[in-house]
Chimera marker file (.cmm) of the C-alpha trace (Angstrom):
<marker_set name="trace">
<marker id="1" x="17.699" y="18.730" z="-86.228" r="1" g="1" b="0" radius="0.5"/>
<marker id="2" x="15.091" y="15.964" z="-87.346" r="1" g="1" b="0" radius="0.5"/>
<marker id="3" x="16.763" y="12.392" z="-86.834" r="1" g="1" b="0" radius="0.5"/>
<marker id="4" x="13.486" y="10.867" z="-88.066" r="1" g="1" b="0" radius="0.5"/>
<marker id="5" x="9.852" y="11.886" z="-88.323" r="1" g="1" b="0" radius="0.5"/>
<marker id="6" x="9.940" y="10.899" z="-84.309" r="1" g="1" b="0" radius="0.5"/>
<marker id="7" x="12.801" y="12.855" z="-83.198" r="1" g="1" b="0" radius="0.5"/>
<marker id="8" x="14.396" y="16.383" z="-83.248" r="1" g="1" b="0" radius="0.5"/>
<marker id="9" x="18.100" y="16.004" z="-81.546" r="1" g="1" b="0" radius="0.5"/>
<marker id="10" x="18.106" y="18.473" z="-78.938" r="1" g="1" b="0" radius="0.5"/>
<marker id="11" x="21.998" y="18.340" z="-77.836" r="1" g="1" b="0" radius="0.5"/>
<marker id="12" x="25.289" y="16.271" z="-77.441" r="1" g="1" b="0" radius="0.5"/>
<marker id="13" x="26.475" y="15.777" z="-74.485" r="1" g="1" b="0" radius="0.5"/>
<marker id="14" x="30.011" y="13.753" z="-72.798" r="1" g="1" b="0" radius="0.5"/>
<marker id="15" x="29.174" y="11.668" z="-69.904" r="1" g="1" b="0" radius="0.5"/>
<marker id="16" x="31.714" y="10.639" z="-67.111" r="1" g="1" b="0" radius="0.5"/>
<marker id="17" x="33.278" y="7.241" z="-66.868" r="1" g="1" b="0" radius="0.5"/>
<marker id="18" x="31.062" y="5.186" z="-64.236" r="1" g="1" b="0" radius="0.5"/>
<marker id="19" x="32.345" y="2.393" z="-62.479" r="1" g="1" b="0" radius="0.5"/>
<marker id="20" x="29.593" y="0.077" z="-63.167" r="1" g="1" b="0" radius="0.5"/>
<marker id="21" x="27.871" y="-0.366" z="-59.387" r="1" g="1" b="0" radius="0.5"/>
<marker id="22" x="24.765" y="1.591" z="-59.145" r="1" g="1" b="0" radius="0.5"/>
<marker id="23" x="22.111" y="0.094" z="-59.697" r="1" g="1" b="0" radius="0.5"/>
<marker id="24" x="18.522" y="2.323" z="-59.938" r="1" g="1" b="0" radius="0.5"/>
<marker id="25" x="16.362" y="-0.278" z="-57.611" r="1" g="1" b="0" radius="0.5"/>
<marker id="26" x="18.991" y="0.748" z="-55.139" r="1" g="1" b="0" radius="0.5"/>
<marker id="27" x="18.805" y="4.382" z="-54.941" r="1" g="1" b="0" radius="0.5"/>
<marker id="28" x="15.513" y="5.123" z="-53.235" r="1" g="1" b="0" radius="0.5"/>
<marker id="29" x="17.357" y="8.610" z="-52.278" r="1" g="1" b="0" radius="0.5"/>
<marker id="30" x="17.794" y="9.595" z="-56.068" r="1" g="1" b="0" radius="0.5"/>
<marker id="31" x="14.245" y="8.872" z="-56.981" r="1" g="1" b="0" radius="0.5"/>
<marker id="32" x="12.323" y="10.040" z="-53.723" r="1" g="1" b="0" radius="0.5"/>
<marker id="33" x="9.453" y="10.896" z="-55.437" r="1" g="1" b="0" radius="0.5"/>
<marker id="34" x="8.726" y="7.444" z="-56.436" r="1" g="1" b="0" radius="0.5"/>
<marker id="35" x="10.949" y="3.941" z="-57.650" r="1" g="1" b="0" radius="0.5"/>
<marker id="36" x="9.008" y="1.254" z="-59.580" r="1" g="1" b="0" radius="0.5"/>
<marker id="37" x="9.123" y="-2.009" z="-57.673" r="1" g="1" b="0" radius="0.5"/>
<marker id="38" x="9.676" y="-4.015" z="-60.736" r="1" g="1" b="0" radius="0.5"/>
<marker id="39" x="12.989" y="-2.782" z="-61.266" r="1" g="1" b="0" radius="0.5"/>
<marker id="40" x="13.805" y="-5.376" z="-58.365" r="1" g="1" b="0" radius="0.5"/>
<marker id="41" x="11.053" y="-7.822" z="-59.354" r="1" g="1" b="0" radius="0.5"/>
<marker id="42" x="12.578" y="-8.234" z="-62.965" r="1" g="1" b="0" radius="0.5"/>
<marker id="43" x="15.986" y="-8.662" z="-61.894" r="1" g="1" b="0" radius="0.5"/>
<marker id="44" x="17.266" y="-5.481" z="-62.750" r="1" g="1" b="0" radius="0.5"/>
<marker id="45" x="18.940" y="-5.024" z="-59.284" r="1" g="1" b="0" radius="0.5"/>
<marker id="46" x="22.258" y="-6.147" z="-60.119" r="1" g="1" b="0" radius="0.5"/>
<marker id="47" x="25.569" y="-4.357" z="-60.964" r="1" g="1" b="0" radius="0.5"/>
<marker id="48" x="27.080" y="-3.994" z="-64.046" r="1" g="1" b="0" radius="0.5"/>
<marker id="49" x="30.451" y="-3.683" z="-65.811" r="1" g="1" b="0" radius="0.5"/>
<marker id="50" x="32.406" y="0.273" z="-66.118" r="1" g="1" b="0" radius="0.5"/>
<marker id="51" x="31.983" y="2.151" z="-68.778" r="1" g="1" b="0" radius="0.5"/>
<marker id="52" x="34.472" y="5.033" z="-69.924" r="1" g="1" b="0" radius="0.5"/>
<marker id="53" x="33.743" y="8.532" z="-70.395" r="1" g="1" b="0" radius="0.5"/>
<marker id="54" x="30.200" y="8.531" z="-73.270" r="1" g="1" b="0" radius="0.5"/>
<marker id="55" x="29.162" y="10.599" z="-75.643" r="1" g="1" b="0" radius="0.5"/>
<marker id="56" x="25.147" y="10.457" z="-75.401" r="1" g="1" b="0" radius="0.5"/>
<marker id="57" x="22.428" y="12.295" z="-77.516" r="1" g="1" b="0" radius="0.5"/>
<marker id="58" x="19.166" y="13.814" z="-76.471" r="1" g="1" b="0" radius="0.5"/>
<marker id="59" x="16.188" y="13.935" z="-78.137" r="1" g="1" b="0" radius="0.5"/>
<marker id="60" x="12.761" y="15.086" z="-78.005" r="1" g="1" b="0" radius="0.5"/>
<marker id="61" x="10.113" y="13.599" z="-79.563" r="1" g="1" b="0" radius="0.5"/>
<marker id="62" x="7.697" y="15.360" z="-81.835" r="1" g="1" b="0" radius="0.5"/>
<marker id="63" x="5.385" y="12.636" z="-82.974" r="1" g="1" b="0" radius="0.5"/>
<marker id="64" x="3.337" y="10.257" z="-81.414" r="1" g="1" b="0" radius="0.5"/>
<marker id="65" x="5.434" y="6.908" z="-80.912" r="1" g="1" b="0" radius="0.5"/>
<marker id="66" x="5.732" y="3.556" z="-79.018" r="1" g="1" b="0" radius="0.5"/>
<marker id="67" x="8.674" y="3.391" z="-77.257" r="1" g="1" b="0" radius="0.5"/>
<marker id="68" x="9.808" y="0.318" z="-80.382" r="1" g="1" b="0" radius="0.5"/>
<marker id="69" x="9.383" y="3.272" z="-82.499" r="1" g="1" b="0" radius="0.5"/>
<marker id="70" x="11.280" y="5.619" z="-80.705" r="1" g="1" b="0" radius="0.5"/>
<marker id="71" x="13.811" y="3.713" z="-79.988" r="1" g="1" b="0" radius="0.5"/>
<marker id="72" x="14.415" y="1.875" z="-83.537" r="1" g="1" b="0" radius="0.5"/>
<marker id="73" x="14.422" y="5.406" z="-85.166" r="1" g="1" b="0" radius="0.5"/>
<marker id="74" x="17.392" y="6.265" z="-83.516" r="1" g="1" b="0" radius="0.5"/>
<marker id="75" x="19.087" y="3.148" z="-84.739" r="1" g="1" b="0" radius="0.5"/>
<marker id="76" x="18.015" y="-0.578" z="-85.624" r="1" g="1" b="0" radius="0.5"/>
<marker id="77" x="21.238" y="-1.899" z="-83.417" r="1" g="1" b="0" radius="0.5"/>
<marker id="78" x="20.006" y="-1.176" z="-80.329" r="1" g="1" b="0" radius="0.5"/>
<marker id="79" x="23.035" y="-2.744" z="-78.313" r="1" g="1" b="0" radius="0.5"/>
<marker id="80" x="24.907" y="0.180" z="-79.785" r="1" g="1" b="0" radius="0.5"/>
<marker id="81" x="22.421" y="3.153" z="-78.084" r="1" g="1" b="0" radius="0.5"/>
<marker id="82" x="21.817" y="1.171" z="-74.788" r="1" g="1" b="0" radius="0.5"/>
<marker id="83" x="22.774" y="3.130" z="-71.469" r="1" g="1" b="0" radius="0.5"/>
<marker id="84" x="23.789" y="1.362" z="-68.340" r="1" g="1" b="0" radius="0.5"/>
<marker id="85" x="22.087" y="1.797" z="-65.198" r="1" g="1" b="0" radius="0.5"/>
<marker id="86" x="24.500" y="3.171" z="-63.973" r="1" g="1" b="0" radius="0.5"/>
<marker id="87" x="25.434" y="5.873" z="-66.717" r="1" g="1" b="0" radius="0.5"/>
<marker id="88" x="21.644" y="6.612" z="-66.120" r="1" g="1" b="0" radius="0.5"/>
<marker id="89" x="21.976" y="7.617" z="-62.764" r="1" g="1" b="0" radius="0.5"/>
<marker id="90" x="25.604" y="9.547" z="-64.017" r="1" g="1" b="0" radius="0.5"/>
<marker id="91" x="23.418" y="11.470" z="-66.213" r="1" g="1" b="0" radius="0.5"/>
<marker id="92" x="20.578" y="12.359" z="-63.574" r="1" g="1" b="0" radius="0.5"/>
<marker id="93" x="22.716" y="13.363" z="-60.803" r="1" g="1" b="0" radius="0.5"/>
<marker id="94" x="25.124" y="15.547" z="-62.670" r="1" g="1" b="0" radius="0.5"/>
<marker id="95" x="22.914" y="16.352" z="-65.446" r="1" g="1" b="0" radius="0.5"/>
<marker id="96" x="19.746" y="17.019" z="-64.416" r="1" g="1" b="0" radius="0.5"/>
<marker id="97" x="19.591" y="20.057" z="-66.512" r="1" g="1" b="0" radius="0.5"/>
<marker id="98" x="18.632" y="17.672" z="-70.007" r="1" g="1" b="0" radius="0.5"/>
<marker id="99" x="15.390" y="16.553" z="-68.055" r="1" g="1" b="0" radius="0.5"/>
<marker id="100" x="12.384" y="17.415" z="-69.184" r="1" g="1" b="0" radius="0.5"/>
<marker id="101" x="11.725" y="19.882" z="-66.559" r="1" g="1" b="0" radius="0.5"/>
<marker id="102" x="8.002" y="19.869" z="-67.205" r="1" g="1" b="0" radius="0.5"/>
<marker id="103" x="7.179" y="16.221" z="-64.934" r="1" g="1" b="0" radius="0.5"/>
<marker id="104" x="7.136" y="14.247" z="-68.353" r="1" g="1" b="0" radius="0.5"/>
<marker id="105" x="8.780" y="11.080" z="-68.676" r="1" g="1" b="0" radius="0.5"/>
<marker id="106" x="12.461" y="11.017" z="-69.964" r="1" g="1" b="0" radius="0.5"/>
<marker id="107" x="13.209" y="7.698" z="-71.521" r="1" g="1" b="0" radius="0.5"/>
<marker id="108" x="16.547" y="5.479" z="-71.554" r="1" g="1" b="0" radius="0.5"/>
<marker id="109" x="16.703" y="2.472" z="-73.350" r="1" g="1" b="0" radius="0.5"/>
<marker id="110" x="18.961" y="-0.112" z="-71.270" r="1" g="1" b="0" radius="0.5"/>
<marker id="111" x="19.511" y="-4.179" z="-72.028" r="1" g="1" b="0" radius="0.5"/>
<marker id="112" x="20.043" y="-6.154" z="-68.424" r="1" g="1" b="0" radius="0.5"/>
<marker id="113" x="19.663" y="-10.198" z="-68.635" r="1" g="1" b="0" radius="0.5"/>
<marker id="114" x="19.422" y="-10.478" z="-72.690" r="1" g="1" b="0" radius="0.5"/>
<marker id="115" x="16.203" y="-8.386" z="-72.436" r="1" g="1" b="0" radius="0.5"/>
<marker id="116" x="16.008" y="-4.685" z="-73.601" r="1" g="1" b="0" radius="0.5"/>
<marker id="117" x="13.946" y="-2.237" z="-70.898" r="1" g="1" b="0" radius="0.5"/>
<marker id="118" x="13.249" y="1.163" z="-70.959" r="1" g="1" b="0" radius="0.5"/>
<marker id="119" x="13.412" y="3.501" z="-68.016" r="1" g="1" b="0" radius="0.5"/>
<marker id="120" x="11.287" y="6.145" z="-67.560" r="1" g="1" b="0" radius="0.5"/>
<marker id="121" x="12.199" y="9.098" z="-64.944" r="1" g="1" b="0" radius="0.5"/>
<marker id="122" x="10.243" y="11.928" z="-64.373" r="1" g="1" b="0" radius="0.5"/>
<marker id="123" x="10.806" y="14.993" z="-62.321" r="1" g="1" b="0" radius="0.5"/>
<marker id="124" x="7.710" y="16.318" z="-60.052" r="1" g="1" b="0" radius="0.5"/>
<marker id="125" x="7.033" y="20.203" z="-59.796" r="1" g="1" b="0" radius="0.5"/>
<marker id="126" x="8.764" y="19.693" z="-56.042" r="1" g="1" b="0" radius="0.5"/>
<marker id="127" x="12.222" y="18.683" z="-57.396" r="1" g="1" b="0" radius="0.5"/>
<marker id="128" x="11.251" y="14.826" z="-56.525" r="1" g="1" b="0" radius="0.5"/>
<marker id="129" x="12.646" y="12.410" z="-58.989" r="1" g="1" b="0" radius="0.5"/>
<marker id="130" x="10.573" y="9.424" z="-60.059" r="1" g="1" b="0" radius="0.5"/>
<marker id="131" x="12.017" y="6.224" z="-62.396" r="1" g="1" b="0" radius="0.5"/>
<marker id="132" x="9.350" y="3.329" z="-63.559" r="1" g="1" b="0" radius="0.5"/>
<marker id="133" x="10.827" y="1.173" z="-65.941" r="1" g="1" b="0" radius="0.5"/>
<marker id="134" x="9.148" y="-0.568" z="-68.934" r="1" g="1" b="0" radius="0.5"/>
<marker id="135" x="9.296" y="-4.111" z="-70.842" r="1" g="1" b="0" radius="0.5"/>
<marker id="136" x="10.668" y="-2.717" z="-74.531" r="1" g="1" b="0" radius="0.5"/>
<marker id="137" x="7.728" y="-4.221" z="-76.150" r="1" g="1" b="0" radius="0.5"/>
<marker id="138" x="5.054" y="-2.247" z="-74.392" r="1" g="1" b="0" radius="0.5"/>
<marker id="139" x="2.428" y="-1.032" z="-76.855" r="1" g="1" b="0" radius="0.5"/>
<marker id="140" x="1.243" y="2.042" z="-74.879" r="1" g="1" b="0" radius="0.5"/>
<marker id="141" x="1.660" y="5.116" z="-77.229" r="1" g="1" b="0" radius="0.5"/>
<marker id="142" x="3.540" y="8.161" z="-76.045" r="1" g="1" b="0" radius="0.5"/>
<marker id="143" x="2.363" y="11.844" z="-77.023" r="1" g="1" b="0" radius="0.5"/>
<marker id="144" x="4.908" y="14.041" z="-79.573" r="1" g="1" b="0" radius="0.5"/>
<marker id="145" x="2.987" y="17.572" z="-78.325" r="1" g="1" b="0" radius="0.5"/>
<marker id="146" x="4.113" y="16.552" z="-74.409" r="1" g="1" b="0" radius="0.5"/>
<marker id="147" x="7.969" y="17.262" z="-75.145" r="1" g="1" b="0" radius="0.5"/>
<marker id="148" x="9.098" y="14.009" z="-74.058" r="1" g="1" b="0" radius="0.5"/>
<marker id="149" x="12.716" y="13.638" z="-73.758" r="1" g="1" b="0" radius="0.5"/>
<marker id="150" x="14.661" y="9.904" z="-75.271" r="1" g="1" b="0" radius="0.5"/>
<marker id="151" x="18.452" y="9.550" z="-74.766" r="1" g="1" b="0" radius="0.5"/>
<marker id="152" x="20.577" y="7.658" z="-76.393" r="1" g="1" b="0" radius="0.5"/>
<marker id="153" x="24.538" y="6.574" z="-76.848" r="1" g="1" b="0" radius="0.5"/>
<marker id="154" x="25.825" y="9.020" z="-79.364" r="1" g="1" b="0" radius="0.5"/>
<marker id="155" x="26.517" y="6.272" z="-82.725" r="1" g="1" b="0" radius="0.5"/>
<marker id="156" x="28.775" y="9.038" z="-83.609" r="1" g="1" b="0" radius="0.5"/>
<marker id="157" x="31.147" y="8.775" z="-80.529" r="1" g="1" b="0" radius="0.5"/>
<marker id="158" x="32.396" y="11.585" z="-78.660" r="1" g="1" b="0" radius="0.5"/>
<link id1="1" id2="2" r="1" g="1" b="0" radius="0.2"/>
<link id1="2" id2="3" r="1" g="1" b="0" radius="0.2"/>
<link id1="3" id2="4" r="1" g="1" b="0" radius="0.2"/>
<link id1="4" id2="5" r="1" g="1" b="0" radius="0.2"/>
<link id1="5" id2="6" r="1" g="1" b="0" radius="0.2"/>
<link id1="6" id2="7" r="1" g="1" b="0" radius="0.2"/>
<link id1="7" id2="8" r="1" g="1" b="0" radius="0.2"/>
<link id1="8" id2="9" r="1" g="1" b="0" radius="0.2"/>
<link id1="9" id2="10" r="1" g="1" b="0" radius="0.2"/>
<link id1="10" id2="11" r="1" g="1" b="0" radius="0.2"/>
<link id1="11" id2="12" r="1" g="1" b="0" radius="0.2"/>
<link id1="12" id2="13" r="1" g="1" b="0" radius="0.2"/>
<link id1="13" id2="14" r="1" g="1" b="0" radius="0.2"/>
<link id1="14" id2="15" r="1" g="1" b="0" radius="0.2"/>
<link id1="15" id2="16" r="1" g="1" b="0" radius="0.2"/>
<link id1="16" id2="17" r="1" g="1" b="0" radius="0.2"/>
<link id1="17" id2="18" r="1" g="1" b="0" radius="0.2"/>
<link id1="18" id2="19" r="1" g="1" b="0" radius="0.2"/>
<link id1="19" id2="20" r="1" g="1" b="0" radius="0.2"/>
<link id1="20" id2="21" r="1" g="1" b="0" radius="0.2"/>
<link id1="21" id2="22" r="1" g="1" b="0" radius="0.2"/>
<link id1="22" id2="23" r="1" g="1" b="0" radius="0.2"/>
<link id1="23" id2="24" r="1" g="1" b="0" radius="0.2"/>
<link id1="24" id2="25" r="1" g="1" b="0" radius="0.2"/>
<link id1="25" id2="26" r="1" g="1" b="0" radius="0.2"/>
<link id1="26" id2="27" r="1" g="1" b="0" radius="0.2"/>
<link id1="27" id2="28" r="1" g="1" b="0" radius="0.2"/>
<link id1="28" id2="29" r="1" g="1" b="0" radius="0.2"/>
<link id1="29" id2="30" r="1" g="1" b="0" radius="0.2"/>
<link id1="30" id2="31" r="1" g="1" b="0" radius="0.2"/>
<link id1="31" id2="32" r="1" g="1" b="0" radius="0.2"/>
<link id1="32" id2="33" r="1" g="1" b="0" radius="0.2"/>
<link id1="33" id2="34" r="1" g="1" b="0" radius="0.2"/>
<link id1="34" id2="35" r="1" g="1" b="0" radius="0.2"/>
<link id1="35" id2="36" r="1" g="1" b="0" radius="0.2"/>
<link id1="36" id2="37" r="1" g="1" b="0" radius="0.2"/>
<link id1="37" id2="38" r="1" g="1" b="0" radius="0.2"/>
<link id1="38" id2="39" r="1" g="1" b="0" radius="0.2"/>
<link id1="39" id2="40" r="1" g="1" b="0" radius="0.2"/>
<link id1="40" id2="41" r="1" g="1" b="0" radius="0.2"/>
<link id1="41" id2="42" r="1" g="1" b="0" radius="0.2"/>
<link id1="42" id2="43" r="1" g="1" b="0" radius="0.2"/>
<link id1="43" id2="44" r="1" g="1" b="0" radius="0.2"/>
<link id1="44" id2="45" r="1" g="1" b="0" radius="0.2"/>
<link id1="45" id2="46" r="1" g="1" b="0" radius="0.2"/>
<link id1="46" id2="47" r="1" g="1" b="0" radius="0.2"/>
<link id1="47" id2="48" r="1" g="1" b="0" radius="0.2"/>
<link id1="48" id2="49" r="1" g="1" b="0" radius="0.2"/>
<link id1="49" id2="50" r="1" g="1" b="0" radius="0.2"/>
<link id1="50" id2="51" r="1" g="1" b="0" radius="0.2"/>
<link id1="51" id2="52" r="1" g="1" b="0" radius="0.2"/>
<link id1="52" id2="53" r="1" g="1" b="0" radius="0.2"/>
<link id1="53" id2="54" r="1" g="1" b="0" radius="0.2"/>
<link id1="54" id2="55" r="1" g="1" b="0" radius="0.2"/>
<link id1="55" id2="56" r="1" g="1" b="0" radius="0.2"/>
<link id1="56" id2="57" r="1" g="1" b="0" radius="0.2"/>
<link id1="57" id2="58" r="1" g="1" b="0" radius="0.2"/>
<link id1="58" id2="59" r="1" g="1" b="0" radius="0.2"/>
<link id1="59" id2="60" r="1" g="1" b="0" radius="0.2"/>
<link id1="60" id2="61" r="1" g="1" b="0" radius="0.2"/>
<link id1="61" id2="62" r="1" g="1" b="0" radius="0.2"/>
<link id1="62" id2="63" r="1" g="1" b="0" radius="0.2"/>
<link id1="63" id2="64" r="1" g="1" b="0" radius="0.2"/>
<link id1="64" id2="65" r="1" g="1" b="0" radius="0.2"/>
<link id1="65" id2="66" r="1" g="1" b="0" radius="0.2"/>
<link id1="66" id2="67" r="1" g="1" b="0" radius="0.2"/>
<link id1="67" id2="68" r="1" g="1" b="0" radius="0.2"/>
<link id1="68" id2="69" r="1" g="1" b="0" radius="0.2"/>
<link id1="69" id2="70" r="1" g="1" b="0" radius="0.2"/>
<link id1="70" id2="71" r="1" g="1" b="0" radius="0.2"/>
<link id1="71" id2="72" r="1" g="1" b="0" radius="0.2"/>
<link id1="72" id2="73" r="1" g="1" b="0" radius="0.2"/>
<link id1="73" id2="74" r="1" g="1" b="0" radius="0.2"/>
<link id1="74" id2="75" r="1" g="1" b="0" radius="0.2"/>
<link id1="75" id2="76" r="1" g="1" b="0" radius="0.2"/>
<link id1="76" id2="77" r="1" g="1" b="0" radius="0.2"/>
<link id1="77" id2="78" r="1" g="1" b="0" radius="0.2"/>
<link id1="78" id2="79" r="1" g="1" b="0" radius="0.2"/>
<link id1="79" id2="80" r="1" g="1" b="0" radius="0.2"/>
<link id1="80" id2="81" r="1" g="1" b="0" radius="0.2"/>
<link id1="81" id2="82" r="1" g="1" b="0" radius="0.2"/>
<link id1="82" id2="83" r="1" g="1" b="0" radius="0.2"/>
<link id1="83" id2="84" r="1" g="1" b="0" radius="0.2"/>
<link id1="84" id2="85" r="1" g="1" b="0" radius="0.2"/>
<link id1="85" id2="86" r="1" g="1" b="0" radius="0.2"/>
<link id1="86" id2="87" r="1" g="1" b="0" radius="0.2"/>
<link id1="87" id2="88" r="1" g="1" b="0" radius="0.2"/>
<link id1="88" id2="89" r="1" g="1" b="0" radius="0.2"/>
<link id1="89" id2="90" r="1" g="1" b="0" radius="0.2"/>
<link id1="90" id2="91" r="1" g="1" b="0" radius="0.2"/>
<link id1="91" id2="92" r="1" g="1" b="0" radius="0.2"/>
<link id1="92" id2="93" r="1" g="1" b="0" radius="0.2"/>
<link id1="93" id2="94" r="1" g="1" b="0" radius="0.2"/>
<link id1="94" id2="95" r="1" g="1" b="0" radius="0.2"/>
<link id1="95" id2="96" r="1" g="1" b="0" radius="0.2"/>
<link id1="96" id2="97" r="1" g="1" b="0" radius="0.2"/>
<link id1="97" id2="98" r="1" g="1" b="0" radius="0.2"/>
<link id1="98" id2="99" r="1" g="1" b="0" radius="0.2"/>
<link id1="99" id2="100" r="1" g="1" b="0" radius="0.2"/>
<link id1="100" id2="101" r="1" g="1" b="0" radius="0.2"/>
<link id1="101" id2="102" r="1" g="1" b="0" radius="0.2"/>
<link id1="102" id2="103" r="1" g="1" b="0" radius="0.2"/>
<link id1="103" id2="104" r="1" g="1" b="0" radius="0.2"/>
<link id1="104" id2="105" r="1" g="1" b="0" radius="0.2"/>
<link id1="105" id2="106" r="1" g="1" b="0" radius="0.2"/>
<link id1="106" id2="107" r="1" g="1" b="0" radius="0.2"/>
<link id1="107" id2="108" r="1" g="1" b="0" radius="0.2"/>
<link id1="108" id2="109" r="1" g="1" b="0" radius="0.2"/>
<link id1="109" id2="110" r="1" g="1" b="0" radius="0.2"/>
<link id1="110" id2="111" r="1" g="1" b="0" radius="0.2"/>
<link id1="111" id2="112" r="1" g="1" b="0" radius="0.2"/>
<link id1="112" id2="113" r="1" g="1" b="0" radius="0.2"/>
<link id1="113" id2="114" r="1" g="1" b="0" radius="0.2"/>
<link id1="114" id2="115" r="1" g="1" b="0" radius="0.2"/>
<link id1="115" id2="116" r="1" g="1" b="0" radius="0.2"/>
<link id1="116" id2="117" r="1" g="1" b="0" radius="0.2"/>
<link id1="117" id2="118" r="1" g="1" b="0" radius="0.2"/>
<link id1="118" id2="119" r="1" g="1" b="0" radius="0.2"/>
<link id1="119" id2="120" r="1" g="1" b="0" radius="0.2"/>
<link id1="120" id2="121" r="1" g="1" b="0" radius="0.2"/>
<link id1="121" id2="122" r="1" g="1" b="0" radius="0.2"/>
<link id1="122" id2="123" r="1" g="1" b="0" radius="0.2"/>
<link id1="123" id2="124" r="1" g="1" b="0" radius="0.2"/>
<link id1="124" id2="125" r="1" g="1" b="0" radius="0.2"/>
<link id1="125" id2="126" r="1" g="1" b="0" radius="0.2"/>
<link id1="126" id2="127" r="1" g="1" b="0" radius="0.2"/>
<link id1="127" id2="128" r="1" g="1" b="0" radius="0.2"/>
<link id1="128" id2="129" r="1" g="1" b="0" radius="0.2"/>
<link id1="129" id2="130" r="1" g="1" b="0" radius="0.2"/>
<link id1="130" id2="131" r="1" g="1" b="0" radius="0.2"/>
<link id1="131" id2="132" r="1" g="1" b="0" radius="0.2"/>
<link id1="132" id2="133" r="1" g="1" b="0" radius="0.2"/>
<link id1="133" id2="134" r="1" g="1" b="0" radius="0.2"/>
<link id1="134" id2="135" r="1" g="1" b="0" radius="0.2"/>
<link id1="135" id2="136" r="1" g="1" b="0" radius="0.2"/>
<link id1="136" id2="137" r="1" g="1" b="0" radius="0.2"/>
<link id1="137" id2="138" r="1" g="1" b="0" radius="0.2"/>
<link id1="138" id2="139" r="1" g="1" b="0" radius="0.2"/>
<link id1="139" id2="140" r="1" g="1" b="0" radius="0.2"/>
<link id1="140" id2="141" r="1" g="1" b="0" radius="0.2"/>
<link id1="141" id2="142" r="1" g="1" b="0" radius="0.2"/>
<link id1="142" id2="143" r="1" g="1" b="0" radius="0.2"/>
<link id1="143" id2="144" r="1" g="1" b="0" radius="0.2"/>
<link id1="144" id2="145" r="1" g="1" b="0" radius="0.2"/>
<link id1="145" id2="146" r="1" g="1" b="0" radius="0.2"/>
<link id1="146" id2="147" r="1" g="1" b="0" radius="0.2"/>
<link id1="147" id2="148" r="1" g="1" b="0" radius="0.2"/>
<link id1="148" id2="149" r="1" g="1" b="0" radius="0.2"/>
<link id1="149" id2="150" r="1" g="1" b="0" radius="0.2"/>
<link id1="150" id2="151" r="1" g="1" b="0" radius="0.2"/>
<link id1="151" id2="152" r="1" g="1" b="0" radius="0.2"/>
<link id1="152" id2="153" r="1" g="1" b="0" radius="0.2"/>
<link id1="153" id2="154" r="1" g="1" b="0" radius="0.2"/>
<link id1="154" id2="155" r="1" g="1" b="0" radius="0.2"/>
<link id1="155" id2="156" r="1" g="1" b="0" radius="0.2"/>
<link id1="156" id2="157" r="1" g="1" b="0" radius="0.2"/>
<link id1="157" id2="158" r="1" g="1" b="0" radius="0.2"/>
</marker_set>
């Protein structure tokens, strides 16, 4: 189902409760394949709070978009569709399945220190997992034909 001339919602999914303390700069073993440095250099190496058991959405994007428009499509109250760092890592390790499987970037958008980011993780063809993360406001355009994979807090709830 189209969401917005960006988006086609791929599936709903329930998320376990996290306790708040993983951090991504801090799990070199989860992304082995690579883990952006600025991650630590922007001061996104700090715990957060728990979060209970979340319904997310995952989408795939079918026209070319900045990550603004991506993200804005979904909803203009973007504190409502942010993930936590650690729900991030929830949904990689245990469900790894929603990736996009093809080594394309899968995009969560996440607010640490007032400042919205976006993470970016990518799986190589070897299993290795890579995360970069991204200032919200970069302009780079990202290709709809690639399959690219945005998730989201389900506005909807559980």
């Amino acid at each position: 189902m189209e969401i917005s001339s960006f988006l086609k919602l791929l599936s709903t999914v329930t998320i376990q409760a996290t306790d708040g303390k993983s951090v991504i700069a801090q799990e070199k073993e989860l992304f082995n394949g690579y883990l952006d440095s600025d991650f630590k250099n922007w001061g996104l190496d700090e715990t957060g709070d728990p979060t209970p058991e979340t319904s997310i959405q995952v989408f795939e994007l079918i026209k070319n978009a900045t990550l603004n428009q991506m993200f804005n499509s979904i909803s203009n109250e973007l504190d409502k569709i942010c993930l936590t760092q650690s729900q991030i890592i929830e949904i990689i390790k245990n469900h790894r399945n929603l990736l996009n499987q093809e080594g394309y970037v899968n995009f969560f958008l996440m607010k640490e220190n007032d400042e919205y980011f976006v993470t970016g993780v990518g799986l190589y063809s070897d299993g290795g997992l890579y995360a970069l993360v991204y200032r919200f406001g970069y302009a780079s355009v990202w290709y709809g034909a690639l399959g690219l994979r945005v998730f989201s807090c389900n506005l909807q709830g559980a």
